[in-house]
N, C-alpha and C positions, 0 to 999 in steps of 0.2 A: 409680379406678385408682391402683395406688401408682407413686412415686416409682421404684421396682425394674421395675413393667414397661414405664416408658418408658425403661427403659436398656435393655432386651431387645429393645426396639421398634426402637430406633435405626436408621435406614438407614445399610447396610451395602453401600459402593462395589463390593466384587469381586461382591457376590451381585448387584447391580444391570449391572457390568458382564457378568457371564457370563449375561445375562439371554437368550434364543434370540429374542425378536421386541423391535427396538428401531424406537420410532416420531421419525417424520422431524419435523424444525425445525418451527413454524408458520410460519415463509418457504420451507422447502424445500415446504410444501405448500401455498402460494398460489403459488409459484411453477409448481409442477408444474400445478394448475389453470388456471392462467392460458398457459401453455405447451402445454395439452391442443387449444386449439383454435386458437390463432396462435401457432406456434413461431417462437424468434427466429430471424433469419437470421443469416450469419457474421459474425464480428469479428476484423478483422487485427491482428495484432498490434502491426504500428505502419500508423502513419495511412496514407494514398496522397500521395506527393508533391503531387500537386495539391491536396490540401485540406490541408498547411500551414502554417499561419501566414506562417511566412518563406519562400517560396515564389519569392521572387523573386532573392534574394541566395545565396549558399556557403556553406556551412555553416562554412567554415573564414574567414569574416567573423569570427564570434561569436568562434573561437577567438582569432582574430589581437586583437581589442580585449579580451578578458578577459587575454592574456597583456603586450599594453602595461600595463594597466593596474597588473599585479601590478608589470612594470620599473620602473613609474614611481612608485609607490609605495617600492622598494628605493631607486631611485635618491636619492627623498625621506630620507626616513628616514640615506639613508647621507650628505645632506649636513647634514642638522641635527645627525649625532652628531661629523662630524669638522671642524664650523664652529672657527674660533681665538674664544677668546672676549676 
């Protein structure tokens, strides 16, 4: 073969994309296999309060110490800049 008919040869994306039968991922098809005979059950989108983590505390804990923290950080910073030297 010359050099000329592997430039002819080239794969060529639109003729690939306007192709009529386009074959699935090898995950989408171990997955479908595997899904054939134990389908998964549902998944919520967010967890069940009860399972968690912080389960025991308010959620607006976490806020109330993330936003000390940023004051206290300001606060820092503001007395190192306007110390008298």
């Amino acid at each position: 073969m010359s050099e000329r008919d592997d430039e002819e040869r080239e794969f060529d994306l639109t003729w690939a994309d306007g192709a009529a039968h386009k074959e699935p991922s090898a995950r989408a098809r171990m997955l479908a296999a595997r899904w054939k005979d134990n389908p998964p059950g549902p998944v919520p989108f967010r967890a069940d309060p009860e399972h968690r983590a912080s389960s025991g505390r308010s959620p607006w804990v976490s806020t109330a110490v993330v936003l000390g923290c940023v004051v206290a950080v300001i606060l820092l910073l503001g007395y190192v800049n306007f110390r008298p030297y």
